[in-house]
Structures are given as C-alpha cells and as structure tokens.
Backbone as CSV, one residue per row, in Angstrom:
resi,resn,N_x,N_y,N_z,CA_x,CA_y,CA_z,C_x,C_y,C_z
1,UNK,0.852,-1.173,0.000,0.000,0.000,0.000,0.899,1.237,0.000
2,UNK,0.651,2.082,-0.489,1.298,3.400,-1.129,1.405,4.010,0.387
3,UNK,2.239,4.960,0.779,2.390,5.512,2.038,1.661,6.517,2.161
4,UNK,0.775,7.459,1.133,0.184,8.389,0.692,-1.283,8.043,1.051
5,UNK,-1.490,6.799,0.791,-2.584,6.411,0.923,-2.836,6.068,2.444
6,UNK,-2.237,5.728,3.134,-2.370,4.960,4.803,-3.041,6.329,5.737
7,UNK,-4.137,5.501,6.179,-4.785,7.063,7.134,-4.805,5.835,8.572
8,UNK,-4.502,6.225,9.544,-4.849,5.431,10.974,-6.196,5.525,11.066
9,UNK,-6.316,4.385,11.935,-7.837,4.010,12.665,-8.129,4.934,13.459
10,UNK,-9.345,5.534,13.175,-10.108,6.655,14.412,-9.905,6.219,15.590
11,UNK,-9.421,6.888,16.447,-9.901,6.544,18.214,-11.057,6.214,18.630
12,UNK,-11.264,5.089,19.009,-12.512,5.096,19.921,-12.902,5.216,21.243
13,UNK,-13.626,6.300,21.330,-13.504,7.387,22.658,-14.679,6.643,23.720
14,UNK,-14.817,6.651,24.968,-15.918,6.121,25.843,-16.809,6.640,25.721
15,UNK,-17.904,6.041,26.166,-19.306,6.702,25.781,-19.299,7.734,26.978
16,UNK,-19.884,9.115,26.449,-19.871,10.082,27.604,-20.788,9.980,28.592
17,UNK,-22.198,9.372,27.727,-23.344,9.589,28.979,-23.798,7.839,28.578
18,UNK,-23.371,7.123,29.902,-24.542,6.419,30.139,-25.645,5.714,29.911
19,UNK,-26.032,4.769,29.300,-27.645,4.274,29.818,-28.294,4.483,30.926
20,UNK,-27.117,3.668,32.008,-28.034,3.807,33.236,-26.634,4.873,34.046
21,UNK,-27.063,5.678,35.064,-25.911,6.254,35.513,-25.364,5.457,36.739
22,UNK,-24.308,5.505,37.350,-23.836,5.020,38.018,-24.277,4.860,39.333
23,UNK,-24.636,3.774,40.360,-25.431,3.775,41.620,-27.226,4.074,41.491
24,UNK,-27.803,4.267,40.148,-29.274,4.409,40.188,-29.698,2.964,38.990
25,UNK,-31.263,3.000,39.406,-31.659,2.066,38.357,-31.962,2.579,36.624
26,UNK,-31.950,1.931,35.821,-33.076,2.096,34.761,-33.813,3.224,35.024
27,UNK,-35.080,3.233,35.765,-36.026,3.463,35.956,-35.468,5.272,37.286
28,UNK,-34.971,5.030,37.715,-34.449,5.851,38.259,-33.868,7.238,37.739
29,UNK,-33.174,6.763,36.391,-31.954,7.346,35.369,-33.069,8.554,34.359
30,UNK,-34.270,7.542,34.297,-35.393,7.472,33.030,-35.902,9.482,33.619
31,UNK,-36.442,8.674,35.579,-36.720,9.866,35.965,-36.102,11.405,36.291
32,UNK,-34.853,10.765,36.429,-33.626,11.914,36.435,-33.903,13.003,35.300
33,UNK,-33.727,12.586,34.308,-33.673,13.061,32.984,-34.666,14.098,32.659
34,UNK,-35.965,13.362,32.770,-37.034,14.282,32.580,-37.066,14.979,33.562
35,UNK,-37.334,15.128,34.905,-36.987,15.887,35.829,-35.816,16.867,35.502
36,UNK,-34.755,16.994,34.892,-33.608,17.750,34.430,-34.533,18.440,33.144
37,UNK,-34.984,17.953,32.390,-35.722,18.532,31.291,-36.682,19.712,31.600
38,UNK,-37.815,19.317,32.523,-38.714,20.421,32.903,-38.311,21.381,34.100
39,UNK,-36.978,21.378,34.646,-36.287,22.309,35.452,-36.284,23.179,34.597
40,UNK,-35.935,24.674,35.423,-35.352,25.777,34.908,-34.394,25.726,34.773
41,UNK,-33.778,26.544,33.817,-32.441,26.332,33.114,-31.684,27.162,34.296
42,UNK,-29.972,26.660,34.747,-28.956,27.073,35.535,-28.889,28.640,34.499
43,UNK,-28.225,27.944,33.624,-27.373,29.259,32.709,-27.934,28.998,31.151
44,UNK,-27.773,30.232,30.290,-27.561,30.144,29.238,-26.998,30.426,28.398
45,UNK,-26.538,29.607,27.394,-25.076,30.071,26.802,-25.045,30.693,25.555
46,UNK,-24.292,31.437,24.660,-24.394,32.404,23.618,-23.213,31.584,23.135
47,UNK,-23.171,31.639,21.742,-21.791,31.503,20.998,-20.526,32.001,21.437
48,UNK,-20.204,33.229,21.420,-18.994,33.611,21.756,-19.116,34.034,23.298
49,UNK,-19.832,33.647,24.186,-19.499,34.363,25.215,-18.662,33.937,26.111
50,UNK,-18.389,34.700,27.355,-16.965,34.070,27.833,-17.544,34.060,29.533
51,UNK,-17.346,32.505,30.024,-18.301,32.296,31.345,-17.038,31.648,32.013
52,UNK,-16.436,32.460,32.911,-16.003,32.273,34.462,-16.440,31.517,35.324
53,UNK,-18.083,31.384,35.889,-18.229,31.480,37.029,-19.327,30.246,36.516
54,UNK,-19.117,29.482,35.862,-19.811,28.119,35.312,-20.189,27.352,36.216
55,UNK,-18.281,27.004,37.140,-18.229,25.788,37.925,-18.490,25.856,39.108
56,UNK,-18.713,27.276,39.847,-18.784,27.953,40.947,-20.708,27.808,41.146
57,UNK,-21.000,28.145,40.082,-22.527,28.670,39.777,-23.394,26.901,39.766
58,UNK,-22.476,25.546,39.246,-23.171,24.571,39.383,-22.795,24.092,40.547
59,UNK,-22.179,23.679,41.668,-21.229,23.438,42.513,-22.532,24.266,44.113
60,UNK,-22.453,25.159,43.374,-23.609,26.127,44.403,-25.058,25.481,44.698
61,UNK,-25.797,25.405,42.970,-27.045,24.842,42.474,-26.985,23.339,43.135
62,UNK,-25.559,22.778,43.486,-25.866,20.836,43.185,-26.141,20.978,45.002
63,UNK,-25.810,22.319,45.806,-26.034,21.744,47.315,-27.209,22.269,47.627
64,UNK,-28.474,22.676,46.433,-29.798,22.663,47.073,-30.625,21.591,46.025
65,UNK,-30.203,21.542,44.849,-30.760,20.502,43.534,-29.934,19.619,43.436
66,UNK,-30.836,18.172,43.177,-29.996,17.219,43.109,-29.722,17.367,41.522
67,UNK,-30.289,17.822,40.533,-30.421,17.573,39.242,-30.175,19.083,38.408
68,UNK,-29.122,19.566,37.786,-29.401,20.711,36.994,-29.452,20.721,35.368
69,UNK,-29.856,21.962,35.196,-29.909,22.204,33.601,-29.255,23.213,32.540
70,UNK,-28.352,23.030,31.888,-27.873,24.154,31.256,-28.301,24.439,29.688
71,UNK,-28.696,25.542,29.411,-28.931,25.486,27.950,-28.110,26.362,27.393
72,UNK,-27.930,25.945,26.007,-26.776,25.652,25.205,-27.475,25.722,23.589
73,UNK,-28.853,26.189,23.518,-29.272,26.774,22.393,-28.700,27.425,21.046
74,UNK,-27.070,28.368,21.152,-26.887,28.657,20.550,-25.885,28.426,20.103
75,UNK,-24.646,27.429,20.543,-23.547,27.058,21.624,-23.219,26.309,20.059
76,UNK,-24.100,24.933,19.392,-23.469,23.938,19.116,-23.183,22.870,19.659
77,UNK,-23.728,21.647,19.184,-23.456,20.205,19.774,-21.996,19.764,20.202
78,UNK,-21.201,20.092,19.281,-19.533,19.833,19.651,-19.204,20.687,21.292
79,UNK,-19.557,21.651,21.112,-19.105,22.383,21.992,-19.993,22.461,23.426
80,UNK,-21.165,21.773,23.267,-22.419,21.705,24.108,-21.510,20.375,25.265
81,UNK,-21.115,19.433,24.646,-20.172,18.321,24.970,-18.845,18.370,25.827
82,UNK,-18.011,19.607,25.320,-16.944,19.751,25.311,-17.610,19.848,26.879
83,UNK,-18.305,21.168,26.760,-18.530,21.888,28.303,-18.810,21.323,29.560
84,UNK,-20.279,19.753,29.188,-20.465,18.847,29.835,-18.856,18.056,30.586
85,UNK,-18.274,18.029,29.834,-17.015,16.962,29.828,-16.619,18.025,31.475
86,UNK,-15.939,19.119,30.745,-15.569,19.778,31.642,-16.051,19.808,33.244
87,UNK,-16.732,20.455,32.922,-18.080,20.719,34.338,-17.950,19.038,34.903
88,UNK,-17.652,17.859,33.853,-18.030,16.550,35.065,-16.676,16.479,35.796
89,UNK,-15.329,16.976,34.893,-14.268,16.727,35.353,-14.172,17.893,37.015
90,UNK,-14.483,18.926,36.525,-14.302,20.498,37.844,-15.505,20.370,38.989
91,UNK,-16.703,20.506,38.369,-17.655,20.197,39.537,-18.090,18.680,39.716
92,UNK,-17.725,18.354,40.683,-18.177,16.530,40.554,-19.297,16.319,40.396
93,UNK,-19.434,15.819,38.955,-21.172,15.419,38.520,-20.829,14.580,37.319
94,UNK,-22.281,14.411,36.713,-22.539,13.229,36.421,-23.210,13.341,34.864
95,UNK,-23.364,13.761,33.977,-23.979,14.289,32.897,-24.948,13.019,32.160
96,UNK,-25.886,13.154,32.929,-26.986,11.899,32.063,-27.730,12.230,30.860
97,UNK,-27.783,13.701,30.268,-28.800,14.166,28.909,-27.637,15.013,28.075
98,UNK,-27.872,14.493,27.288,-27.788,16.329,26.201,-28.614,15.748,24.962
99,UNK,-29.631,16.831,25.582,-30.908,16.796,23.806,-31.022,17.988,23.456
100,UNK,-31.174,18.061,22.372,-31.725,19.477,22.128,-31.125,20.805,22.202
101,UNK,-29.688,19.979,22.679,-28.589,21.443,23.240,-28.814,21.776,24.388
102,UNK,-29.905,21.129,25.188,-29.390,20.867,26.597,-28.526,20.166,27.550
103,UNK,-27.827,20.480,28.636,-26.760,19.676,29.214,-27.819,19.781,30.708
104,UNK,-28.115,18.385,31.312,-28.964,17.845,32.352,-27.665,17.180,33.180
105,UNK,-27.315,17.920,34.417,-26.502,17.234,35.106,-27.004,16.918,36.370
106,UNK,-26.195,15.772,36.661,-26.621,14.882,38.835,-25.474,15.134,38.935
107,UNK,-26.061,15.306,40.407,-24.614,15.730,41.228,-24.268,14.552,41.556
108,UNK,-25.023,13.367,41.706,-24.357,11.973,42.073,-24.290,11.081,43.186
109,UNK,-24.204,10.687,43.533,-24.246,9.942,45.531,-22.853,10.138,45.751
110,UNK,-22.039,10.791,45.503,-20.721,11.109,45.790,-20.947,11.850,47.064
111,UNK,-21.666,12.680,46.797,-22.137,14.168,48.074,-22.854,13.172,49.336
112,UNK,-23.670,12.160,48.908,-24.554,11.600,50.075,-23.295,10.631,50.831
113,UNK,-22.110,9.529,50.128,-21.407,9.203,50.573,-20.415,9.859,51.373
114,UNK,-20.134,11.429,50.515,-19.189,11.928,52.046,-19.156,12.499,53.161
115,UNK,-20.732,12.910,52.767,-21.802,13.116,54.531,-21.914,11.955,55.145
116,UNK,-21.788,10.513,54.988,-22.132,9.543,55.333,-20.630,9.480,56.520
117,UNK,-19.801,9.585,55.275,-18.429,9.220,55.520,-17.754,10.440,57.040
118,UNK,-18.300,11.526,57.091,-17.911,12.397,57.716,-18.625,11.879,59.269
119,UNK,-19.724,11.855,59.020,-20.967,11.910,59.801,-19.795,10.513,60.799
120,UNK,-19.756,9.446,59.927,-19.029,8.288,60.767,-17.667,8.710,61.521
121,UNK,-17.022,9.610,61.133,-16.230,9.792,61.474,-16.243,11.073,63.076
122,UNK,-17.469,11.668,62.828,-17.575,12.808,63.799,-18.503,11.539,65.407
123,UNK,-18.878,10.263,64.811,-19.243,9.763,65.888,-18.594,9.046,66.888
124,UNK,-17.296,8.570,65.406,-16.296,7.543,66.546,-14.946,8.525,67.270
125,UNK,-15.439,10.110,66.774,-14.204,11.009,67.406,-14.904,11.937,68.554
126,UNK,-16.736,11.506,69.122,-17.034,11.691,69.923,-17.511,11.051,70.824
127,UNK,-17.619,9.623,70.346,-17.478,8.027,71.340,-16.431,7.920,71.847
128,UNK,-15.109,8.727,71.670,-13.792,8.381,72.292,-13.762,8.905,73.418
C-alpha cells in the first residue's frame, strides 16, 4: 500500500453519557432526565461568550438541587459536549442528557457518601 494512501484508525472514545448512571436504576436514570428537562435552566449560553463562574454557579445549584440544567441553544453540539465533559471533570457530577442542546446534570451519591463518611467519622471522634 502506497504511504500516501495509509490514514490510521479513528480513536474510539468512551461513551460520555450512560444508559443507566452510576449507583441508580433504569427506571431511576429514566426519571432523572425528565426531571432535568422540565427544570429551569442554571445558565444560558451564547456563541462567543466568555463564562467564568460556570463551575462555581453549578457546585452552588448541586447543594440545594440534586439535578441541573444548562442550555446551550446557541452554543453547538460539539461544543455543548466539550462543556459537559468539563463541568463533570471540575464540579463533581454526572452528565446523564444532552438533547436538544441541553446539558442535564446529577450531582451523584458522591455528596450523600461523604456526609455519610464524615458523619461516621464525627461519631467515633465523639465516642472516644
């Protein structure tokens, strides 16, 4: 084969979102979603605009909502993604939707495990 001609195999990247999300059922995941759907939107995003206070602003929202919503109407699917990615890596969450150019995020049982985890720890350092 000609060297001109040789293109490599695409990467194949992990799936970003899920069937079911991690620690919920099916049926659980199903309700998440729509519940994220008929919320009010966190933020909304413009093409060129330039947002600071993204991770601060969901991070805030995830310690009174278990479930948020960002819209992304004008944004672009590539870039609707990119942002999700982000936000799961900076604010710890969980990204179960993007339809429509919406991004539907859970904050996750991460938050309920380290109240759990604390909570155990504030009993056996006042049983002592």
């Amino acid at each position: 084969m000609p060297l001109m001609l040789w293109k490599p195999y695409a990467p194949i990247y992990p799936k970003l979102v899920k069937n079911i999300a991690d620690g919920l059922t099916f049926e659980e995941t199903k309700e998440m979603r729509n519940r994220g759907l008929h919320s009010p939107a966190l933020m909304k995003f413009t093409r060129n605009g330039v947002y600071v206070n993204v991770v601060a602003r969901a991070r805030e929202a995830f310690e009174t909502e278990e479930v948020i919503r960002l819209d992304c109407t004008h944004v672009g699917t590539s870039d609707c993604k990119r942002i999700g990615v982000k936000l799961r890596d900076l604010a710890p969450c969980v990204p179960i939707l993007f339809k429509d150019e919406q991004i539907i995020l859970w904050r996750g049982k991460r938050d309920q495990e380290r109240n759990s985890d604390i909570s155990d720890v504030n009993k056996k350092s006042s049983g002592t």
